[in-house]
PyMOL Python script that loads the backbone (N, CA, C, O; Angstrom):
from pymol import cmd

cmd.read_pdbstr("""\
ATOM      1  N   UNK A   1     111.838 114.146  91.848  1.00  0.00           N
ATOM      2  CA  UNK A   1     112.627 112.973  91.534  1.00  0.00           C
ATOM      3  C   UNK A   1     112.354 112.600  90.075  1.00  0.00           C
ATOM      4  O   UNK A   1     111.233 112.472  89.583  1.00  0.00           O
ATOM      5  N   UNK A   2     113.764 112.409  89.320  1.00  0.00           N
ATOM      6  CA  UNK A   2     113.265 111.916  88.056  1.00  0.00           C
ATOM      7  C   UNK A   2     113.822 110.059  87.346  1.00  0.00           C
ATOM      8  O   UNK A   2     114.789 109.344  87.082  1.00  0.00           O
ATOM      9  N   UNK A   3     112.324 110.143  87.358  1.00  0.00           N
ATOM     10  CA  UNK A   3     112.804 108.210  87.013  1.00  0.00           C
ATOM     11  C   UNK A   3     112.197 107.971  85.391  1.00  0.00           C
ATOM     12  O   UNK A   3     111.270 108.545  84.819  1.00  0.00           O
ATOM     13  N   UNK A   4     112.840 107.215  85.058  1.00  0.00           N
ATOM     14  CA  UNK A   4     112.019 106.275  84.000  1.00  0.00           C
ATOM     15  C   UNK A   4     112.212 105.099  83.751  1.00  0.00           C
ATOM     16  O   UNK A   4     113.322 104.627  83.504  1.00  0.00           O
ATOM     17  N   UNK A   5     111.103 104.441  83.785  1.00  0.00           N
ATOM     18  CA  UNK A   5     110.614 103.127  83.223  1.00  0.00           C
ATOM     19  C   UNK A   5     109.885 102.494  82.628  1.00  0.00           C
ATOM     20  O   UNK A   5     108.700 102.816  82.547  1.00  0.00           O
ATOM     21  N   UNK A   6     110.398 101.368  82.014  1.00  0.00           N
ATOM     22  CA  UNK A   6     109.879 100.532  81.024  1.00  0.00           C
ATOM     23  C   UNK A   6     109.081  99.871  81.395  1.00  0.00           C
ATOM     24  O   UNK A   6     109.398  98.973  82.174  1.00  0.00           O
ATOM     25  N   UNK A   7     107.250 100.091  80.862  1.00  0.00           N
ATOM     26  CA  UNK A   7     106.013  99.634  81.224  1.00  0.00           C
ATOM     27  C   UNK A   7     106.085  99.008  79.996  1.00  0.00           C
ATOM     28  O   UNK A   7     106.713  99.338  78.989  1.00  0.00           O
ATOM     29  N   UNK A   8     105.314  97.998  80.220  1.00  0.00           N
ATOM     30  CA  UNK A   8     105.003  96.264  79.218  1.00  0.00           C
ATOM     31  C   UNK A   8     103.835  96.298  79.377  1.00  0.00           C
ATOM     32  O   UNK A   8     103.467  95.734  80.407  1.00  0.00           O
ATOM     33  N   UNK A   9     102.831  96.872  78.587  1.00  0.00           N
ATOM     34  CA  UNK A   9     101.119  96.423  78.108  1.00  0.00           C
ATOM     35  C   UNK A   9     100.687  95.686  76.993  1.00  0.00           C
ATOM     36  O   UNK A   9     100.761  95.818  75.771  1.00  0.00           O
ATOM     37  N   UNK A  10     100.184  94.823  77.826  1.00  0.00           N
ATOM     38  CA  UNK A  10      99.168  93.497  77.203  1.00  0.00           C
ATOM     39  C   UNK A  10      97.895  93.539  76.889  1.00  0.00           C
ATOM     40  O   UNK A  10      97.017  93.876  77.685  1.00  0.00           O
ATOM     41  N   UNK A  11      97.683  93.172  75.604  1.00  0.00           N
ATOM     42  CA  UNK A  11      95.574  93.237  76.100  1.00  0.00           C
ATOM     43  C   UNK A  11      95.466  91.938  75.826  1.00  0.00           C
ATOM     44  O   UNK A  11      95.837  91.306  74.836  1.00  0.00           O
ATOM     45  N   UNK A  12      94.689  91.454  77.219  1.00  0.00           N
ATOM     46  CA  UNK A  12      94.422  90.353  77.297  1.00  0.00           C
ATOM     47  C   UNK A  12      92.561  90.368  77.008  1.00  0.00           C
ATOM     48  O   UNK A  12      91.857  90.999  77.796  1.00  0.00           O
ATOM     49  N   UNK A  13      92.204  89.939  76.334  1.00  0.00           N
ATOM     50  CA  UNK A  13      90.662  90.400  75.851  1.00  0.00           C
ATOM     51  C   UNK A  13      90.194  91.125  75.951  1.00  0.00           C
ATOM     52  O   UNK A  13      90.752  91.793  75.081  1.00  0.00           O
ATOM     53  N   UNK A  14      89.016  92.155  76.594  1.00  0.00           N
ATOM     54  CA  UNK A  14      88.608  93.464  76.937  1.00  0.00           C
ATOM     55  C   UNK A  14      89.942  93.825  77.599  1.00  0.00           C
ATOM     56  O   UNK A  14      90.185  95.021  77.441  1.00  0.00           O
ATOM     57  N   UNK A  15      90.887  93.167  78.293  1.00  0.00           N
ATOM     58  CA  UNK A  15      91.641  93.947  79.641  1.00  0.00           C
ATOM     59  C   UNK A  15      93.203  94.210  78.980  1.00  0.00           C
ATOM     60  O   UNK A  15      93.982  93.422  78.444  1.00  0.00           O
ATOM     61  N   UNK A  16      93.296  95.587  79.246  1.00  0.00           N
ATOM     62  CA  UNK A  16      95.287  95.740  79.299  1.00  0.00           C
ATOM     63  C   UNK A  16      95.450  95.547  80.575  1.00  0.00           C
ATOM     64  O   UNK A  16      94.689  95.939  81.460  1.00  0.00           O
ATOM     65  N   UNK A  17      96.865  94.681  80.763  1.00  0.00           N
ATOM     66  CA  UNK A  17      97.497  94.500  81.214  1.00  0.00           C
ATOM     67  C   UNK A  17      98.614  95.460  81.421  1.00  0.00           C
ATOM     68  O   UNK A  17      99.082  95.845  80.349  1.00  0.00           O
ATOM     69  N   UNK A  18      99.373  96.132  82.831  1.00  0.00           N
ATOM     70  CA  UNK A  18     100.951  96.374  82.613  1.00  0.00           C
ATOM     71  C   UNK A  18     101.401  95.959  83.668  1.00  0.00           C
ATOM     72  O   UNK A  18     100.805  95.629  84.694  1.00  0.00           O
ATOM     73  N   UNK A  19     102.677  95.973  83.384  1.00  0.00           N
ATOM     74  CA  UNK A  19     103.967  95.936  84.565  1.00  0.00           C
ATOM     75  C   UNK A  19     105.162  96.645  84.495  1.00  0.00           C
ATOM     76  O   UNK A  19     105.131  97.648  83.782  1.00  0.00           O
ATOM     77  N   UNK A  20     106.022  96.426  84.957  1.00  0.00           N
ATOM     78  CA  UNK A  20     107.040  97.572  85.217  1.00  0.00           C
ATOM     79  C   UNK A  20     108.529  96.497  85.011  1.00  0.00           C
ATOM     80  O   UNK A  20     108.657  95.523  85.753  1.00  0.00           O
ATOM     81  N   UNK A  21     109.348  96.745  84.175  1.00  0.00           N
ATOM     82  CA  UNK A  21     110.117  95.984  84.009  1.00  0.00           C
ATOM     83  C   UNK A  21     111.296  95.942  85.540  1.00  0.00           C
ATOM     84  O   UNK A  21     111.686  94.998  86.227  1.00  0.00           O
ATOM     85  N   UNK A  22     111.521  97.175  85.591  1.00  0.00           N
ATOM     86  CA  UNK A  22     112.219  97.040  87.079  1.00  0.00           C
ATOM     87  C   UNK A  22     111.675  97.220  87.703  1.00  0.00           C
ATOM     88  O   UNK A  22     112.305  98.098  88.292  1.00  0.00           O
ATOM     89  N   UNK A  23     110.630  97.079  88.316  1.00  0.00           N
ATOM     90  CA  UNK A  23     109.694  97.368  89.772  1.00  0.00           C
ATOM     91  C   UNK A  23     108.980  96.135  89.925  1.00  0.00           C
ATOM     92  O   UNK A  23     107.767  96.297  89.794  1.00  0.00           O
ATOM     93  N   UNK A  24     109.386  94.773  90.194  1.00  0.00           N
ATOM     94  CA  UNK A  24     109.115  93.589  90.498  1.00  0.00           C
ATOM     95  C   UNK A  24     107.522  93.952  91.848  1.00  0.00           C
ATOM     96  O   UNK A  24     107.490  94.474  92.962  1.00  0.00           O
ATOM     97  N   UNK A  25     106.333  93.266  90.838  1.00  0.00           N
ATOM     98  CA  UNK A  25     105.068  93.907  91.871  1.00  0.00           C
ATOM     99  C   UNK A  25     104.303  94.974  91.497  1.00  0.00           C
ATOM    100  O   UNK A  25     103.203  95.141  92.024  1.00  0.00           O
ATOM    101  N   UNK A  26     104.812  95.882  90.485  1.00  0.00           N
ATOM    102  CA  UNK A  26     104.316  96.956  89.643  1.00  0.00           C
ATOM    103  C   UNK A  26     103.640  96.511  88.977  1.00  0.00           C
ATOM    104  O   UNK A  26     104.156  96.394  87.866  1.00  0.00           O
ATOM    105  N   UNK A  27     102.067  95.934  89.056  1.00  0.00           N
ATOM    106  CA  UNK A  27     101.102  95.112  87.796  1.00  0.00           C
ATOM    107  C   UNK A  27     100.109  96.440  87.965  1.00  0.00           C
ATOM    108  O   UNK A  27     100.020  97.160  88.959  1.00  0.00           O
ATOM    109  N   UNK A  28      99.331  96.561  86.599  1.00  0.00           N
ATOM    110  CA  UNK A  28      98.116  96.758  86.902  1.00  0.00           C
ATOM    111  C   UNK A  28      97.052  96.449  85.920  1.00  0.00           C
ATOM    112  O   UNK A  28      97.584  95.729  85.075  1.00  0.00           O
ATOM    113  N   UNK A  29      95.632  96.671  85.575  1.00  0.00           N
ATOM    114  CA  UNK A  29      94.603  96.805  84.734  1.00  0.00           C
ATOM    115  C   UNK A  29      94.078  97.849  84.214  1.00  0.00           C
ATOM    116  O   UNK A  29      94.094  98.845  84.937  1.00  0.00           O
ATOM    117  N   UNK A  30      93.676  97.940  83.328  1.00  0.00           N
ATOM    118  CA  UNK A  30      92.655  99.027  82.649  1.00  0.00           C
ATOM    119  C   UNK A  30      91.670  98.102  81.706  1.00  0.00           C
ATOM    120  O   UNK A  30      91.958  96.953  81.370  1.00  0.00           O
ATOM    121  N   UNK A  31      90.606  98.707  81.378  1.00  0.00           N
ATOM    122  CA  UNK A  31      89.613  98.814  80.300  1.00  0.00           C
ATOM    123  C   UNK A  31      90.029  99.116  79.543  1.00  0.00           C
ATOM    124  O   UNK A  31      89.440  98.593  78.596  1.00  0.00           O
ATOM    125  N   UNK A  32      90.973  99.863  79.124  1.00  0.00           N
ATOM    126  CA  UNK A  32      91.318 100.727  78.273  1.00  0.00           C
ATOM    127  C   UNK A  32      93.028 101.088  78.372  1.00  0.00           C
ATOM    128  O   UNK A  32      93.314 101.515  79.490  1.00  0.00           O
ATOM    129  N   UNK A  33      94.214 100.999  77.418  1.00  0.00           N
ATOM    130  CA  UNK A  33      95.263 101.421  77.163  1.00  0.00           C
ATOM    131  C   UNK A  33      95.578 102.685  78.383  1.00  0.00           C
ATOM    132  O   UNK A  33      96.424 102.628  79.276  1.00  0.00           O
ATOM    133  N   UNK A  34      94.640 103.780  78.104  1.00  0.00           N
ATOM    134  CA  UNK A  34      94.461 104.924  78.832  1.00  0.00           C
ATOM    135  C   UNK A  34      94.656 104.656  80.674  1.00  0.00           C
ATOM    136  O   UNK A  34      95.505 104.864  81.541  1.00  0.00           O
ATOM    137  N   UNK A  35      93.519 104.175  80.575  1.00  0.00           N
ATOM    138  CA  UNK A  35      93.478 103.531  82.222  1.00  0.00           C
ATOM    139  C   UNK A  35      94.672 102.778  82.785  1.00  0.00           C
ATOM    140  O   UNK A  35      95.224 103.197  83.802  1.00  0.00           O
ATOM    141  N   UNK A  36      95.200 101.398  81.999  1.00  0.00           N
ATOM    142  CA  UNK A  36      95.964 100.812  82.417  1.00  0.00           C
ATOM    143  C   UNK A  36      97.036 101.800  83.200  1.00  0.00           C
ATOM    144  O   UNK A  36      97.344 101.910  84.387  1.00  0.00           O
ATOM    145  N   UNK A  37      97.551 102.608  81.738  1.00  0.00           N
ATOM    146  CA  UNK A  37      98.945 103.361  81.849  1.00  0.00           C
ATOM    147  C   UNK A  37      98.574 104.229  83.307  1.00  0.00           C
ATOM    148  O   UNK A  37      99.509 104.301  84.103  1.00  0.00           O
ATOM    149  N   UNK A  38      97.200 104.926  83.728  1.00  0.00           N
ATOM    150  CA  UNK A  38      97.046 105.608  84.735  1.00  0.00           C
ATOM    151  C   UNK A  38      97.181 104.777  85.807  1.00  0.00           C
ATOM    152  O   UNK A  38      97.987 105.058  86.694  1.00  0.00           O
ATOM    153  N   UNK A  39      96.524 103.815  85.854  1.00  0.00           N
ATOM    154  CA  UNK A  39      96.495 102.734  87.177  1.00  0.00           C
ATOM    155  C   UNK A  39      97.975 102.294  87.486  1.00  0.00           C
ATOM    156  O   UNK A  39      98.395 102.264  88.643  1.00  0.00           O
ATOM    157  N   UNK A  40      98.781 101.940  86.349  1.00  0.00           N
ATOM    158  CA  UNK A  40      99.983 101.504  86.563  1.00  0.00           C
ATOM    159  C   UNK A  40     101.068 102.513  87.347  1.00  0.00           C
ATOM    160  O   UNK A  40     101.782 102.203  88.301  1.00  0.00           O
ATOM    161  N   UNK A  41     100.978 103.928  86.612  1.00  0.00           N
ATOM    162  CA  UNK A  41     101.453 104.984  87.724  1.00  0.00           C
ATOM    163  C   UNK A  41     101.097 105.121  88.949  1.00  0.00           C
ATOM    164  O   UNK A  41     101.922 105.220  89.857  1.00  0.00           O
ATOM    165  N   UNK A  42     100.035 105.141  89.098  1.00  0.00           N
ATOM    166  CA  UNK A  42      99.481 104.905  90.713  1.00  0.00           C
ATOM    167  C   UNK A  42     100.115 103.482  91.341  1.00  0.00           C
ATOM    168  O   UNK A  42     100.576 103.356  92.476  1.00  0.00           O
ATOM    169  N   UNK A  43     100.040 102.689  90.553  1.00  0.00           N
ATOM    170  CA  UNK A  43     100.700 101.674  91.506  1.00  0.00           C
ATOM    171  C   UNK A  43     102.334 101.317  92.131  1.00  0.00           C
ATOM    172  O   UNK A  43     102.796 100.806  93.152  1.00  0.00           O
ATOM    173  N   UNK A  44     102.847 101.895  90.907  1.00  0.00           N
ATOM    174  CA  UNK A  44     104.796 102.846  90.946  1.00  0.00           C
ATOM    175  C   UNK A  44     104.909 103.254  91.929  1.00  0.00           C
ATOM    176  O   UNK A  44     105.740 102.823  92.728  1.00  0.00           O
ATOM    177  N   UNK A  45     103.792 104.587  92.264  1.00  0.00           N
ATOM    178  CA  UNK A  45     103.862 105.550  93.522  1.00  0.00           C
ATOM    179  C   UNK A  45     103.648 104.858  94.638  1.00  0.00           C
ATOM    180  O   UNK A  45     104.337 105.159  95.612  1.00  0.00           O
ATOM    181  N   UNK A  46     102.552 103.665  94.776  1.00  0.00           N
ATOM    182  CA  UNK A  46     102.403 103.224  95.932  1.00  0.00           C
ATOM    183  C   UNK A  46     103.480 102.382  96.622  1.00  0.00           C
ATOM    184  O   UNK A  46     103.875 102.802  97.710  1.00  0.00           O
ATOM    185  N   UNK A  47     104.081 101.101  96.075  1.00  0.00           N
ATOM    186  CA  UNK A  47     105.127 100.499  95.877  1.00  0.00           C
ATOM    187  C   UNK A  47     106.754 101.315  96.337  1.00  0.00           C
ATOM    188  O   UNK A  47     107.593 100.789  97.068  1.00  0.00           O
ATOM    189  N   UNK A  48     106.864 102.490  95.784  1.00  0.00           N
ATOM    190  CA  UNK A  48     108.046 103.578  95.852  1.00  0.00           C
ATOM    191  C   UNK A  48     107.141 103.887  97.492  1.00  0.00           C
ATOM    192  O   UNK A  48     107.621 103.430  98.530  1.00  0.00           O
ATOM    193  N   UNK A  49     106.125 104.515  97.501  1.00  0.00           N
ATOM    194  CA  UNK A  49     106.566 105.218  99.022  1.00  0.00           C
ATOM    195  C   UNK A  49     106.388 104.342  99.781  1.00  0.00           C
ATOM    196  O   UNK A  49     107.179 104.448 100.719  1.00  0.00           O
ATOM    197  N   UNK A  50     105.334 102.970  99.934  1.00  0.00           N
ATOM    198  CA  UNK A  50     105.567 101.786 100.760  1.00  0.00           C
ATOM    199  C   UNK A  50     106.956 101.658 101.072  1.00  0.00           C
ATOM    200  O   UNK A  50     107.343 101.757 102.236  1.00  0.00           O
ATOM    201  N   UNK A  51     107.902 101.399  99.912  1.00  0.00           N
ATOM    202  CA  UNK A  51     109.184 100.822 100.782  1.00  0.00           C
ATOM    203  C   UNK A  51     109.736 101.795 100.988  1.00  0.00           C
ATOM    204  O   UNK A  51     110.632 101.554 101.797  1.00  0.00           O
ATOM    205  N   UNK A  52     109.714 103.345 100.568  1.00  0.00           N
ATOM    206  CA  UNK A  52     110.237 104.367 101.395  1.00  0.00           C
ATOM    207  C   UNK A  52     109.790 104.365 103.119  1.00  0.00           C
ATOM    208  O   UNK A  52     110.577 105.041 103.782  1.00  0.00           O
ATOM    209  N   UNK A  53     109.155 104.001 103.576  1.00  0.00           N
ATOM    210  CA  UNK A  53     108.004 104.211 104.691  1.00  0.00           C
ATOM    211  C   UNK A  53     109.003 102.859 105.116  1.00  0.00           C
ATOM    212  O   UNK A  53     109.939 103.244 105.818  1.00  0.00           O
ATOM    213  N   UNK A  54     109.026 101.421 104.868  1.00  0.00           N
ATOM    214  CA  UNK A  54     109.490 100.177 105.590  1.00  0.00           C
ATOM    215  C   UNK A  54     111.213 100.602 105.802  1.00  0.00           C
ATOM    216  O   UNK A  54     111.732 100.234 106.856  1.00  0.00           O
ATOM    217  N   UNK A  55     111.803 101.133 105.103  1.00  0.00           N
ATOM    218  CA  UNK A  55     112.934 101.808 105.430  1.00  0.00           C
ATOM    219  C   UNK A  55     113.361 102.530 106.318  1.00  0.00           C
ATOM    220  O   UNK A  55     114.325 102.361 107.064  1.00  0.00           O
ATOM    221  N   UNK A  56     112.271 103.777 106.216  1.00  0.00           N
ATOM    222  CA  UNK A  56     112.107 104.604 107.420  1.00  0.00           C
ATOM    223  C   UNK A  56     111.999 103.839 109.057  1.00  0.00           C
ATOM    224  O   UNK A  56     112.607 104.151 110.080  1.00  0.00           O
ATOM    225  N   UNK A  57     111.046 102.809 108.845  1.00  0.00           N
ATOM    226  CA  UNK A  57     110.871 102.180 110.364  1.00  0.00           C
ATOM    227  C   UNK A  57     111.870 101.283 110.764  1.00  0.00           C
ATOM    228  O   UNK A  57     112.061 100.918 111.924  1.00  0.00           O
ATOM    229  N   UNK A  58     112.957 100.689 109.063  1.00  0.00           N
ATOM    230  CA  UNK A  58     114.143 100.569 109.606  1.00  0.00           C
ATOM    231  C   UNK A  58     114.962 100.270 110.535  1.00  0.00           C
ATOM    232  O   UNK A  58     115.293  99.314 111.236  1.00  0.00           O
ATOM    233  N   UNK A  59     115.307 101.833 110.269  1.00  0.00           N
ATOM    234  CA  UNK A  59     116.379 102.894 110.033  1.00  0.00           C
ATOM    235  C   UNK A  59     115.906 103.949 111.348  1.00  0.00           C
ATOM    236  O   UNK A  59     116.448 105.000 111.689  1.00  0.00           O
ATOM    237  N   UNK A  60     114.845 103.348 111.871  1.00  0.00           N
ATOM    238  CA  UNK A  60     114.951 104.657 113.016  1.00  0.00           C
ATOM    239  C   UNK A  60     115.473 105.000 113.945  1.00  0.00           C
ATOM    240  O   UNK A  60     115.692 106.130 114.380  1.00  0.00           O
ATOM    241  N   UNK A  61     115.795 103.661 114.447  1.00  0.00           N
ATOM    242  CA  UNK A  61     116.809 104.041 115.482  1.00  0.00           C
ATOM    243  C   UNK A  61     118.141 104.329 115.502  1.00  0.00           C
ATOM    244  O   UNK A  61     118.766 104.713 116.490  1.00  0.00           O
ATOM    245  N   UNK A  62     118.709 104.082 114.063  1.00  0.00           N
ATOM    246  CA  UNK A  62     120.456 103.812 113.924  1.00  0.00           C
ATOM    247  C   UNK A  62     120.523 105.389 113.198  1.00  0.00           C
ATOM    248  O   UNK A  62     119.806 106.192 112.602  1.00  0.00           O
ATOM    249  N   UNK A  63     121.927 105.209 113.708  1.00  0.00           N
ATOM    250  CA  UNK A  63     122.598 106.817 112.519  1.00  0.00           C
ATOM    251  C   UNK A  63     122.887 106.461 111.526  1.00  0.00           C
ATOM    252  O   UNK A  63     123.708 105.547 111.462  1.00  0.00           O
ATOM    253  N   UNK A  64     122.375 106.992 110.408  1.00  0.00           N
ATOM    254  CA  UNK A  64     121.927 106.726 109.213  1.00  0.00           C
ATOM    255  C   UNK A  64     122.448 108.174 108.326  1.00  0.00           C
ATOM    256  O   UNK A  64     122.198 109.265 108.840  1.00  0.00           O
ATOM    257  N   UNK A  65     123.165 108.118 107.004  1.00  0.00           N
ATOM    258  CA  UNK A  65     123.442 109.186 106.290  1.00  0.00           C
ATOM    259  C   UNK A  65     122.081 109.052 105.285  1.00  0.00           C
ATOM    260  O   UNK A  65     122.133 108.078 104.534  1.00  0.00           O
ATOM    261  N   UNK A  66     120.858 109.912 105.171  1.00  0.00           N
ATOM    262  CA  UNK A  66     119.805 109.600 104.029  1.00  0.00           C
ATOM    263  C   UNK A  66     119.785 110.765 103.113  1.00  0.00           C
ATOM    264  O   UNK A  66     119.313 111.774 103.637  1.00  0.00           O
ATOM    265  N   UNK A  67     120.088 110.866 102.149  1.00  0.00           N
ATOM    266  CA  UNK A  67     120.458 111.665 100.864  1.00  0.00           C
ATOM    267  C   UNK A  67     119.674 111.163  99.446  1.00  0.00           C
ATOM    268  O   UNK A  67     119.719 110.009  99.020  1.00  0.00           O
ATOM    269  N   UNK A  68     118.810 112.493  98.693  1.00  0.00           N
ATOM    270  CA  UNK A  68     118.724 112.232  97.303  1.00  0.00           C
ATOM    271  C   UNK A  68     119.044 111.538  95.913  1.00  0.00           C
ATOM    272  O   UNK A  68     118.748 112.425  95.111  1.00  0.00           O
ATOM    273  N   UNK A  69     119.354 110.767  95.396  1.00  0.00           N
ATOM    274  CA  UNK A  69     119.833 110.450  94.233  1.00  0.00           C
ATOM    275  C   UNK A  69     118.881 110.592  93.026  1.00  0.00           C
ATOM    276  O   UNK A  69     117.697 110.256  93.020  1.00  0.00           O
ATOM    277  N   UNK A  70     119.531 111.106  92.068  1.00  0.00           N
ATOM    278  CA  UNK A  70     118.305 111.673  91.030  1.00  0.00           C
ATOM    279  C   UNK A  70     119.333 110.302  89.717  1.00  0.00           C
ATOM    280  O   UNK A  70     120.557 110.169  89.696  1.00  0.00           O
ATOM    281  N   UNK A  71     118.446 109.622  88.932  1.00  0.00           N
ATOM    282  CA  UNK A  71     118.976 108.564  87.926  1.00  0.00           C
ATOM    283  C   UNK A  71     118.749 108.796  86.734  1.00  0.00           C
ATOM    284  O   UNK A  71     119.134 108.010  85.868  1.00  0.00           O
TER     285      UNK A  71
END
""", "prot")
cmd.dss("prot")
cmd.show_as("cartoon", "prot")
cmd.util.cbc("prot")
cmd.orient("prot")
C-alpha cells in the first residue's frame, strides 16, 4: 500500500513532538528527531490496522464488496 503523509515535528524542550496531519490520533515522542519520526510510524501502523480490524468486526456478518485502493 502506498500512502503519504504530512508529519508536523515540534521540539518541545529535550522532547520532539509529531502528529499526522490527516490521521486525527497519530501523536508521538522521541528524544530525538530520529526517534520521534520512528515512533510516529509505528503509531500510523497501529491506528491503520486498529480500524482495519473494527471494520472487519463490522462488516462480518453483511455482504460486503472489500477491495484495495492504492492513493
Amino acid at each position: 500500500m502506498t500512502n503519504t503523509f504530512i508529519a508536523i515535528f515540534e521540539q518541545d524542550g529535550p522532547w520532539w513532538i509529531g502528529s499526522v496531519e490527516e490521521l486525527p490520533g497519530a501523536n508521538s515522542q522521541g528524544a530525538t528527531l530520529d526517534e520521534a519520526r520512528e515512533n510516529l510510524k509505528e503509531a500510523i501502523h497501529m491506528i491503520l490496522e486498529e480500524n482495519r480490524e473494527q471494520s472487519r468486526q463490522e462488516i462480518a456478518d453483511r455482504p460486503v464488496l472489500r477491495e484495495s485502493m492504492t492513493i
